[in-house]
mmCIF file of the N, C-alpha and C atoms, coordinates in Angstrom:
data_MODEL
# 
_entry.id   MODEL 
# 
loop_
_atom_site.group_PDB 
_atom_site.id 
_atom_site.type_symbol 
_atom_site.label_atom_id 
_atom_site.label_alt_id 
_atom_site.label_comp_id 
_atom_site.label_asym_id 
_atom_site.label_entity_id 
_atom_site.label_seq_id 
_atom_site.pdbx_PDB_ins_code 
_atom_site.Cartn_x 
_atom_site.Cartn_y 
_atom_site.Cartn_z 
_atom_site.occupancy 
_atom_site.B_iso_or_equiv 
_atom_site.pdbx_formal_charge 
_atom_site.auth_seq_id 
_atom_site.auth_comp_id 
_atom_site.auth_asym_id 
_atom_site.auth_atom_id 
_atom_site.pdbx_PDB_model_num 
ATOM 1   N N  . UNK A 1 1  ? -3.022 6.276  5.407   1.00 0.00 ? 1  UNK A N  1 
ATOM 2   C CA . UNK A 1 1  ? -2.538 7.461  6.081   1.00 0.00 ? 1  UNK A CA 1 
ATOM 3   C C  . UNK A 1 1  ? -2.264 7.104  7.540   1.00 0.00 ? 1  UNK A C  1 
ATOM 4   N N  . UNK A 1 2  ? -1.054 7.614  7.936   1.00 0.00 ? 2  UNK A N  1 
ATOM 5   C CA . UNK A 1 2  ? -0.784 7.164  9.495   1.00 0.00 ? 2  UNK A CA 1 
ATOM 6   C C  . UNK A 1 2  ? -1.874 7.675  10.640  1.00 0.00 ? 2  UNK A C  1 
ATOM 7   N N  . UNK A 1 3  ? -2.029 6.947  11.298  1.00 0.00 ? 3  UNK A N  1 
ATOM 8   C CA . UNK A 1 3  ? -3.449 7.128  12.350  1.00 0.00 ? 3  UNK A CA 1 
ATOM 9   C C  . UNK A 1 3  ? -4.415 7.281  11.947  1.00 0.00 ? 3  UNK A C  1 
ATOM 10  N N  . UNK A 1 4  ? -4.908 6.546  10.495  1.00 0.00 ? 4  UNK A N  1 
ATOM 11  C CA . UNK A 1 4  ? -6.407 6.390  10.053  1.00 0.00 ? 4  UNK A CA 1 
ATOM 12  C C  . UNK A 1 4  ? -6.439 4.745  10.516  1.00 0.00 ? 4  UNK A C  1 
ATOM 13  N N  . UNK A 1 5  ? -7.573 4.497  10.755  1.00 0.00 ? 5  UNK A N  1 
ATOM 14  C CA . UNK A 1 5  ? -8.287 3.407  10.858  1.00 0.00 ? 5  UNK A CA 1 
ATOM 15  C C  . UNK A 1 5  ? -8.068 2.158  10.386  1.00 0.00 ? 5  UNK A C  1 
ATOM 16  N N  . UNK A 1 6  ? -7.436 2.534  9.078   1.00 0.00 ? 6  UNK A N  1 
ATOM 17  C CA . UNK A 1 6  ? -6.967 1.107  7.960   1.00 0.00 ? 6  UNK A CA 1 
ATOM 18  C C  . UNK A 1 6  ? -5.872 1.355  8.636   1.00 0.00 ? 6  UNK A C  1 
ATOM 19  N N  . UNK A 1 7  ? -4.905 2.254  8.851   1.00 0.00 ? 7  UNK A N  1 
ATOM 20  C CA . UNK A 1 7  ? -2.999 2.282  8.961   1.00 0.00 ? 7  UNK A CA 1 
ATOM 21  C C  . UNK A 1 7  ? -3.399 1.181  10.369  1.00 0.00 ? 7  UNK A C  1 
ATOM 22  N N  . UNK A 1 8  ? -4.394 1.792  11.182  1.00 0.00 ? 8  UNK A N  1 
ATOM 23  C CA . UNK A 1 8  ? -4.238 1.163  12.832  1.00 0.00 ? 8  UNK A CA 1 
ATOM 24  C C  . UNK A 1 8  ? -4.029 -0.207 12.609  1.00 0.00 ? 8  UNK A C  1 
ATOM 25  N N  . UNK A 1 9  ? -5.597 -0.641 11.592  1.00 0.00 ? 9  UNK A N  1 
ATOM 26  C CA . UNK A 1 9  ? -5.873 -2.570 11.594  1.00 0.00 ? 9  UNK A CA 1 
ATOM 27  C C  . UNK A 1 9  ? -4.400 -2.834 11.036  1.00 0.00 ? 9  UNK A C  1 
ATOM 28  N N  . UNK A 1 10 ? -4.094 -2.639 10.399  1.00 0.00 ? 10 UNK A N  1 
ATOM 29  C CA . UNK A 1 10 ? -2.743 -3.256 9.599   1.00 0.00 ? 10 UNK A CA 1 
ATOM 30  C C  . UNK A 1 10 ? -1.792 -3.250 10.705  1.00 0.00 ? 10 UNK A C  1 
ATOM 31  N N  . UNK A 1 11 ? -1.719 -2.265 11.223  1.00 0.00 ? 11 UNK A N  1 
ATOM 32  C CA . UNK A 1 11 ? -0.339 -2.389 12.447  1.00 0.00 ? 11 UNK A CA 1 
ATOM 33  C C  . UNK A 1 11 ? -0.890 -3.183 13.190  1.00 0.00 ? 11 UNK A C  1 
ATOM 34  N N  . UNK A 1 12 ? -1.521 -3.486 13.448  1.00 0.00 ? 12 UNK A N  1 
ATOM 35  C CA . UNK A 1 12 ? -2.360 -4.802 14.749  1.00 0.00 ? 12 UNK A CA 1 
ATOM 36  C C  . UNK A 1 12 ? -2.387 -5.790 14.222  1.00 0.00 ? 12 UNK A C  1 
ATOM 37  N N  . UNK A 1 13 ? -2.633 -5.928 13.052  1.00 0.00 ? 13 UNK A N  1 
ATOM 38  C CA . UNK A 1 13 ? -2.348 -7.007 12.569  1.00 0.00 ? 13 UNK A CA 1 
ATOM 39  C C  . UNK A 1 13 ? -1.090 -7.487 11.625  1.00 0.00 ? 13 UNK A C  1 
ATOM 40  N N  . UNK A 1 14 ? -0.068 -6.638 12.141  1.00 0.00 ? 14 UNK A N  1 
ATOM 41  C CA . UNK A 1 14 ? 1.286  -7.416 11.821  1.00 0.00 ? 14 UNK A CA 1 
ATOM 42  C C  . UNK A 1 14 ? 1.356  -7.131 10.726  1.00 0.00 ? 14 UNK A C  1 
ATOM 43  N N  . UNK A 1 15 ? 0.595  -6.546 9.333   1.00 0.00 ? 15 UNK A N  1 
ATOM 44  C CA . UNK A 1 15 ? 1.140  -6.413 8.215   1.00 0.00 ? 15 UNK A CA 1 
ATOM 45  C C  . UNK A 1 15 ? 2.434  -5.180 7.914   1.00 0.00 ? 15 UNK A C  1 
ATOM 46  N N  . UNK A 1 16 ? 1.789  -4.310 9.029   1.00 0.00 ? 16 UNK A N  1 
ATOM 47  C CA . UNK A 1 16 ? 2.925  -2.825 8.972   1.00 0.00 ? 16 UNK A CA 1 
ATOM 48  C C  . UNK A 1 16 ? 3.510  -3.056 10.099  1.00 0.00 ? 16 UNK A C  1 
ATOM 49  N N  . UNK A 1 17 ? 4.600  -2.061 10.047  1.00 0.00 ? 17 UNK A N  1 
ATOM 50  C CA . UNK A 1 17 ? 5.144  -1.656 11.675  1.00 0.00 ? 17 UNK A CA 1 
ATOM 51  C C  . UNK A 1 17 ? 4.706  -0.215 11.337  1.00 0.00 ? 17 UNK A C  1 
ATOM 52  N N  . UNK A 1 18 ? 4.976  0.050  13.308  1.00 0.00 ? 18 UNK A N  1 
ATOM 53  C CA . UNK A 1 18 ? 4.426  1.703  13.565  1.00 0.00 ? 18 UNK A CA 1 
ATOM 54  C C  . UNK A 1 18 ? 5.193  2.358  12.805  1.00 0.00 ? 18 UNK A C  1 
ATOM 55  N N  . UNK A 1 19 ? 6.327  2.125  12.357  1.00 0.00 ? 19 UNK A N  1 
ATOM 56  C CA . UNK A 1 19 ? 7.394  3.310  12.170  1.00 0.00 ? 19 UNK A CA 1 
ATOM 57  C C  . UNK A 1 19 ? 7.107  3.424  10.389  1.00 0.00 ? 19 UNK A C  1 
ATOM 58  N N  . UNK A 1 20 ? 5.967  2.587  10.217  1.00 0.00 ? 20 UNK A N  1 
ATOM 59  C CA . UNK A 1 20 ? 5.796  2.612  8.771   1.00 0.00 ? 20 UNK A CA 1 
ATOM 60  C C  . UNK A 1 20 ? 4.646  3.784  7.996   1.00 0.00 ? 20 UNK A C  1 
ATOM 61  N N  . UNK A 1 21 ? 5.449  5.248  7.275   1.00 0.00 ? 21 UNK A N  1 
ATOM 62  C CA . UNK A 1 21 ? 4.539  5.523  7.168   1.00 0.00 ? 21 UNK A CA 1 
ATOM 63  C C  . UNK A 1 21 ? 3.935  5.810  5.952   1.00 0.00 ? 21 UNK A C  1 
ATOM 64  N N  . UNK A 1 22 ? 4.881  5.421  4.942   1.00 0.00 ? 22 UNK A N  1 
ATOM 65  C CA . UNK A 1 22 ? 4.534  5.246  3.779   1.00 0.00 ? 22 UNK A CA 1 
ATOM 66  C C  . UNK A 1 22 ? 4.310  4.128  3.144   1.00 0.00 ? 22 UNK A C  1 
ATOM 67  N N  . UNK A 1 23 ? 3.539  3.337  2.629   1.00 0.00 ? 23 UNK A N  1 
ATOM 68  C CA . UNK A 1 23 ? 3.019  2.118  2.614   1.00 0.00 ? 23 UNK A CA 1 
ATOM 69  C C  . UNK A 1 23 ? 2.479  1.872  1.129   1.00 0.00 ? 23 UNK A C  1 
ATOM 70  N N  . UNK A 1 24 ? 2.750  0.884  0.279   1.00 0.00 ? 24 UNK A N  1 
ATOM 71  C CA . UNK A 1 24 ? 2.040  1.028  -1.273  1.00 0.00 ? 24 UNK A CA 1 
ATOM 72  C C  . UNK A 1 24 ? 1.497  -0.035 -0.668  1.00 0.00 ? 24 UNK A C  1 
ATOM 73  N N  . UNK A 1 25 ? 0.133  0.066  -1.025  1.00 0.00 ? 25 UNK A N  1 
ATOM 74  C CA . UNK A 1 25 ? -0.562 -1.171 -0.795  1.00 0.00 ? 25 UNK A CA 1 
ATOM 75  C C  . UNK A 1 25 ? -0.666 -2.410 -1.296  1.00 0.00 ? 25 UNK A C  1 
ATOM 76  N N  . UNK A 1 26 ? 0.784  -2.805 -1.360  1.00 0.00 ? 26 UNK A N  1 
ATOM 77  C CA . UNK A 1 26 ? 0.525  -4.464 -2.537  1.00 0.00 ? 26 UNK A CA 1 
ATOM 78  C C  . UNK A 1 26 ? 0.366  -5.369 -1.460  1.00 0.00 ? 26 UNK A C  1 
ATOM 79  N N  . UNK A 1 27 ? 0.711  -6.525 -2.358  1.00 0.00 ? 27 UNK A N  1 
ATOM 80  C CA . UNK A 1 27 ? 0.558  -7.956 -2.145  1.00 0.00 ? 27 UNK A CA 1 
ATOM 81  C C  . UNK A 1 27 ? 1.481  -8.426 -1.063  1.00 0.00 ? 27 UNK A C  1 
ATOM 82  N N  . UNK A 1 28 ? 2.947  -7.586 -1.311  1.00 0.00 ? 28 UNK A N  1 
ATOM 83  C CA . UNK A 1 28 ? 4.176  -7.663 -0.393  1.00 0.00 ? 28 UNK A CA 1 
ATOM 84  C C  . UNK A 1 28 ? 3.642  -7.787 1.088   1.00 0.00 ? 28 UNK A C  1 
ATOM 85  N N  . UNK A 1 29 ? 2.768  -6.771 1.718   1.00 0.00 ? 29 UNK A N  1 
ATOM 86  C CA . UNK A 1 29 ? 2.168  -6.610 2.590   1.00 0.00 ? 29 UNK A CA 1 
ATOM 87  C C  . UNK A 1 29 ? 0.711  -6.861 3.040   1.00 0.00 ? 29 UNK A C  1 
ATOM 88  N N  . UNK A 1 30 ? 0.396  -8.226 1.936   1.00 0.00 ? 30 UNK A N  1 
ATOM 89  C CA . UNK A 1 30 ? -0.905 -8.354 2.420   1.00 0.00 ? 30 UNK A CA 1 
ATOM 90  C C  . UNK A 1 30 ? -2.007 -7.452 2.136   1.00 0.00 ? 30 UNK A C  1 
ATOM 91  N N  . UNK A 1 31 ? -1.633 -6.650 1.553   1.00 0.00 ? 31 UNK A N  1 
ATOM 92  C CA . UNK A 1 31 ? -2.817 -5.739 1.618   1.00 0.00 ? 31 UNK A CA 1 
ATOM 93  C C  . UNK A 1 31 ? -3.489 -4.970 0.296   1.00 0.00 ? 31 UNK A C  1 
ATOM 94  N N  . UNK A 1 32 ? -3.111 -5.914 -0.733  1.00 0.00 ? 32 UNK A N  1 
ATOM 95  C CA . UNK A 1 32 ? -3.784 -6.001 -1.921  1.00 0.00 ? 32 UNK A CA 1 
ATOM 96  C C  . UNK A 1 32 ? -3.436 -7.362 -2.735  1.00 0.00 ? 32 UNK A C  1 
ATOM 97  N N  . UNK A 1 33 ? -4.064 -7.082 -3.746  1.00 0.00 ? 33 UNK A N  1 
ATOM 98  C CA . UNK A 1 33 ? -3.865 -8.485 -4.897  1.00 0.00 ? 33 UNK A CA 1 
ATOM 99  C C  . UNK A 1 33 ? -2.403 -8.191 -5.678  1.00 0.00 ? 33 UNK A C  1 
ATOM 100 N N  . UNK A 1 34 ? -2.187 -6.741 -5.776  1.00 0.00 ? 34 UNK A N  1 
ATOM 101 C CA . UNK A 1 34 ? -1.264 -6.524 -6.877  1.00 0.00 ? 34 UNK A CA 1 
ATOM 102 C C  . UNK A 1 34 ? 0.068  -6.404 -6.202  1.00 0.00 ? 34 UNK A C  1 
ATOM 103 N N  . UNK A 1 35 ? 1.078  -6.592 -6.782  1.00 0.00 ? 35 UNK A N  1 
ATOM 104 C CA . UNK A 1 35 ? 2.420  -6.423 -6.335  1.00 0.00 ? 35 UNK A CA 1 
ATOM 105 C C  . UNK A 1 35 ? 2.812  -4.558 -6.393  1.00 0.00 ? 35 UNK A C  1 
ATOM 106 N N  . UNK A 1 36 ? 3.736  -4.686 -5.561  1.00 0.00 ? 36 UNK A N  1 
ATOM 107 C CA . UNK A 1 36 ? 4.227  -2.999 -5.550  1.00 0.00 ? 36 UNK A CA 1 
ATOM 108 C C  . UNK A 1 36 ? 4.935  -2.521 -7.368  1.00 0.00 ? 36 UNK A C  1 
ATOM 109 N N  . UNK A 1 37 ? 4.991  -3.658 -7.562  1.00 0.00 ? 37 UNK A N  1 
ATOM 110 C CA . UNK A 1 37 ? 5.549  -3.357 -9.224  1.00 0.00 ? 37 UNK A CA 1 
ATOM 111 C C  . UNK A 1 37 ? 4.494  -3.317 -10.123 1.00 0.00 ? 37 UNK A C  1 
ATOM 112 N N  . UNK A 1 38 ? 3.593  -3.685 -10.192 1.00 0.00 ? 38 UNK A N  1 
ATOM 113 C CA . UNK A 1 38 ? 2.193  -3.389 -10.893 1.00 0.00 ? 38 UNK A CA 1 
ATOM 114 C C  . UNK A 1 38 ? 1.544  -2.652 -10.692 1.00 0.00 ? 38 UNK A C  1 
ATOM 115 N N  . UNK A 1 39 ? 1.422  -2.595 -9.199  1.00 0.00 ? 39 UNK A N  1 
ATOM 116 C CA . UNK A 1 39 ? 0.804  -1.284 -8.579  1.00 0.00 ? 39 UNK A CA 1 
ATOM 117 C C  . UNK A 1 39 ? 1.142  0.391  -9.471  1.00 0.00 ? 39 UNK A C  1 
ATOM 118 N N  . UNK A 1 40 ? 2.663  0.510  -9.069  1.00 0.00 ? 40 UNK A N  1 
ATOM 119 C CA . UNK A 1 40 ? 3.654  1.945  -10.043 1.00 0.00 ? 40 UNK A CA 1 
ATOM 120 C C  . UNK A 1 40 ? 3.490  1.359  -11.347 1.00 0.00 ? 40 UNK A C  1 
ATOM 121 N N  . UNK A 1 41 ? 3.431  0.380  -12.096 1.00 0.00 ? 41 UNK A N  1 
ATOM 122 C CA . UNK A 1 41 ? 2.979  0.045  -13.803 1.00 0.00 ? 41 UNK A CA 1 
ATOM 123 C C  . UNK A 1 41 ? 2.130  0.526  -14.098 1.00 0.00 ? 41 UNK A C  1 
ATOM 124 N N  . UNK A 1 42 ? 0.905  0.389  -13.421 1.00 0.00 ? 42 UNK A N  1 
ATOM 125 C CA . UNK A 1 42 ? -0.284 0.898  -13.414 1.00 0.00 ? 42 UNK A CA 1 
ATOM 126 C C  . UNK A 1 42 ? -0.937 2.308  -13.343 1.00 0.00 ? 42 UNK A C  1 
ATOM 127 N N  . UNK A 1 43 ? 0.055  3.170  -12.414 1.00 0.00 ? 43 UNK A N  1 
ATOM 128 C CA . UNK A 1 43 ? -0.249 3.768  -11.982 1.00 0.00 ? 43 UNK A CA 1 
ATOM 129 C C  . UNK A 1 43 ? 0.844  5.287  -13.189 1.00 0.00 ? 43 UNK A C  1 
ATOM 130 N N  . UNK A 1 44 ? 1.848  4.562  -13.937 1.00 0.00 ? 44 UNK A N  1 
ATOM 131 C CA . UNK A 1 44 ? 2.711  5.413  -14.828 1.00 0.00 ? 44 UNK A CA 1 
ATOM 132 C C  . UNK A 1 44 ? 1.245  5.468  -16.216 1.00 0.00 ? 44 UNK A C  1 
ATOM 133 N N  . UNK A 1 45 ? 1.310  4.297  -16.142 1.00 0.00 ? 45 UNK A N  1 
ATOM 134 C CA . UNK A 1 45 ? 0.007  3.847  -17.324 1.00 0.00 ? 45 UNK A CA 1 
ATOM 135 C C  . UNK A 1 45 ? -1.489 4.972  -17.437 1.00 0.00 ? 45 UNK A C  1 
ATOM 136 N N  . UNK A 1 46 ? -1.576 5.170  -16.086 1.00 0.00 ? 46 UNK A N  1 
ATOM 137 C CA . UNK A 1 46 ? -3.130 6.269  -16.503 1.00 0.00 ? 46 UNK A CA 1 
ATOM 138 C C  . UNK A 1 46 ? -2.183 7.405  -15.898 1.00 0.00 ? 46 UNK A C  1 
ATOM 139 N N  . UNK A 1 47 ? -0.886 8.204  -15.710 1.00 0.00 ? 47 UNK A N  1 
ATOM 140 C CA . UNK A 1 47 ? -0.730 9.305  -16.008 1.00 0.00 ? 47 UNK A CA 1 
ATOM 141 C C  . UNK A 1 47 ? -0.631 9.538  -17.305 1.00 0.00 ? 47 UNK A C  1 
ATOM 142 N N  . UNK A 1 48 ? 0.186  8.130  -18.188 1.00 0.00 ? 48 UNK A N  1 
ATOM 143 C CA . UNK A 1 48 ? 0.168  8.818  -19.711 1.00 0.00 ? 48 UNK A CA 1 
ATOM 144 C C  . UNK A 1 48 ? -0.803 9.024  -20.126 1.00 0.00 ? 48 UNK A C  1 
ATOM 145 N N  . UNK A 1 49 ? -2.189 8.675  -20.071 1.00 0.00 ? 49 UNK A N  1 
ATOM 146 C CA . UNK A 1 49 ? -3.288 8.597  -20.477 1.00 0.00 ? 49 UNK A CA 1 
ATOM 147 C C  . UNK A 1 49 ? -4.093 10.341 -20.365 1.00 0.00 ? 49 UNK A C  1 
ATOM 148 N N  . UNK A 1 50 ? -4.098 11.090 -19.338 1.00 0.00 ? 50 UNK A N  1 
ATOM 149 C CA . UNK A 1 50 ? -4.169 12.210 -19.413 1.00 0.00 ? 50 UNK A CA 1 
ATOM 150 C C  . UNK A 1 50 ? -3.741 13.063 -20.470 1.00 0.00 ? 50 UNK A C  1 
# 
């Protein structure tokens, strides 16, 4: 979320820019294991599940 604590470290540390404020947290950016395409795979996967 923009101006939480995690958004700040990431912009300081070069993974985001400020103007970034929607962010999937993959691999693209350092900031997970999973790619942004596994990430939404995953994430279609336990809505069908409901």
């Amino acid at each position: 979320m923009v101006g939480s604590t995690l958004w700040k470290n990431a912009v300081d540390e070069g993974k985001i820019k400020e103007d970034e404020y929607v962010v999937i947290a993959g691999g693209e950016y350092n900031l997970g294991w999973f790619t942004q395409k596994e990430l939404i795979s995953y994430c279609r996967l336990a809505q069908l599940s409901i």
